[in-house]
C-alpha positions as a LaTeX table, in Angstrom:
\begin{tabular}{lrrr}
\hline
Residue & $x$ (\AA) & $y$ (\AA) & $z$ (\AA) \\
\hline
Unk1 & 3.94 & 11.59 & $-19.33$ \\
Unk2 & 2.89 & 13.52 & $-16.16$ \\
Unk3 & 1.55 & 12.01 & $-13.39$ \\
Unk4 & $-0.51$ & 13.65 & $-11.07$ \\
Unk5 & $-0.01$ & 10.74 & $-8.36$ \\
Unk6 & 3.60 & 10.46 & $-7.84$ \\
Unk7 & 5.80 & 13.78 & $-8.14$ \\
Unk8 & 8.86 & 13.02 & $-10.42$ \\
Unk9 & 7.99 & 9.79 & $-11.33$ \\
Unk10 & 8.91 & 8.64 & $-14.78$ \\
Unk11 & 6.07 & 5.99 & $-14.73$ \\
Unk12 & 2.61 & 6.94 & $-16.52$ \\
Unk13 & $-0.82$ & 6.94 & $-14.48$ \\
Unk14 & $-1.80$ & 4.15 & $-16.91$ \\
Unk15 & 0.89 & 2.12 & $-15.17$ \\
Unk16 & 0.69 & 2.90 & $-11.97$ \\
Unk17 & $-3.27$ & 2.51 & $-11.71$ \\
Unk18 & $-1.80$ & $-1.46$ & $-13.86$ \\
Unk19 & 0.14 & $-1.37$ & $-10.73$ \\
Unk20 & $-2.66$ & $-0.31$ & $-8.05$ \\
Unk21 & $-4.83$ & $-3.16$ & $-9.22$ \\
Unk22 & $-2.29$ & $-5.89$ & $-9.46$ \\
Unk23 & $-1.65$ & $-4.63$ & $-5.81$ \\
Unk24 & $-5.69$ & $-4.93$ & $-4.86$ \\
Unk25 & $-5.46$ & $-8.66$ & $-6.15$ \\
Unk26 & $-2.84$ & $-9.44$ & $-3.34$ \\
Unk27 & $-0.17$ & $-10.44$ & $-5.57$ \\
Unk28 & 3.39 & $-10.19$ & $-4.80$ \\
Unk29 & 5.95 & $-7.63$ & $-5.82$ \\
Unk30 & 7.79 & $-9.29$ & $-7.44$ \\
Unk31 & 5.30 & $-10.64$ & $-9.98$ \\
Unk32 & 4.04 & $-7.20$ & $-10.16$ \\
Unk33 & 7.09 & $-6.33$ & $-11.57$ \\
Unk34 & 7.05 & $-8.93$ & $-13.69$ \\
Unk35 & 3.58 & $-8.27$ & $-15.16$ \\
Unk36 & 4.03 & $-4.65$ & $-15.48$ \\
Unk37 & 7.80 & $-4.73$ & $-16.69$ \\
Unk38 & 9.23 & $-2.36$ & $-13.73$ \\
Unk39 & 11.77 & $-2.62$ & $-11.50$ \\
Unk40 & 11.29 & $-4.59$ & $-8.49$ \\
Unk41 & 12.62 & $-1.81$ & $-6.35$ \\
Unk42 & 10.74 & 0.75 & $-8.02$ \\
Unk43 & 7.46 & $-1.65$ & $-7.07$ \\
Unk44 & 8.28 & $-1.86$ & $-3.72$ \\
Unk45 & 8.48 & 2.14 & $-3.47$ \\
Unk46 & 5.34 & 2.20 & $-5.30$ \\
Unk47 & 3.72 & $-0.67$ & $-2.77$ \\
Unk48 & 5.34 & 1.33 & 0.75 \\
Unk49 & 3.58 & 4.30 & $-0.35$ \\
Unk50 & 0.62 & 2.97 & $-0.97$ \\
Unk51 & 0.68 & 1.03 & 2.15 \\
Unk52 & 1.14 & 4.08 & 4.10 \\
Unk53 & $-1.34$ & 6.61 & 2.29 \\
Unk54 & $-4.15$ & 2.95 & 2.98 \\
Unk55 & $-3.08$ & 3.36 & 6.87 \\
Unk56 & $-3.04$ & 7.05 & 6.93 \\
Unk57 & $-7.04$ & 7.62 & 5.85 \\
Unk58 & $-7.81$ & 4.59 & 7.90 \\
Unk59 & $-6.92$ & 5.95 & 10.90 \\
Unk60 & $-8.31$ & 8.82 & 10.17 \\
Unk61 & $-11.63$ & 6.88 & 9.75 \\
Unk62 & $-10.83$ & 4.97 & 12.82 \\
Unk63 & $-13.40$ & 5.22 & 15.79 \\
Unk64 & $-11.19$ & 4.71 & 18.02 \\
Unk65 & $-8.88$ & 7.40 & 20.02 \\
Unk66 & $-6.85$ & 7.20 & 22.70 \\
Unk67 & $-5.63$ & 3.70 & 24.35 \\
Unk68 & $-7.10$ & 0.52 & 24.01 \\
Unk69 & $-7.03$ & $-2.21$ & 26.98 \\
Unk70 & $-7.21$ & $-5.99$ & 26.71 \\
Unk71 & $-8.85$ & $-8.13$ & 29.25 \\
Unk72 & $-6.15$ & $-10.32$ & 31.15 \\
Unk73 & $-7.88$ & $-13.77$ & 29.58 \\
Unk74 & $-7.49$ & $-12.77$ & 26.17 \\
Unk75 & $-3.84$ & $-11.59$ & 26.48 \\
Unk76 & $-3.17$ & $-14.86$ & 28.33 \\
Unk77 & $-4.88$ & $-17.05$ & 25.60 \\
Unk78 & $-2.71$ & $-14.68$ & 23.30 \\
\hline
\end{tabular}
């Protein structure tokens, strides 16, 4: 029951891809849990570090670098 994903987890890939998809259809944790018969707390670790791995490679794919100004009428209307 290895899994080449998370290291230590106790969870098989076959679950946590069940897990990855319920997460791509925006639906909460907690139903996730529900669907997939985990532990709400072992979702949410799942979810954070997915999360953060998503906003890791997009800023590396980011065009942007450096600092980004706003115009003074936008950050009024704001």
């Amino acid at each position: 029951m290895a899994n080449k994903y998370i290291y230590r987890s106790r969870i098989s890939e076959a679950k946590l891809r069940e897990v990855v998809c319920l997460f791509s259809l925006d639906i909460e944790a907690s139903k996730i849990a529900k669907i997939s018969k985990l532990n709400r707390n072992t979702i949410n670790r799942i979810l954070n570090l997915l999360r953060a791995h998503l906003a890791e490679y997009y800023e590396e794919q980011s065009s942007y670098s450096g600092v980004v100004e706003v115009d003074e009428i936008f950050a009024m209307a704001a």
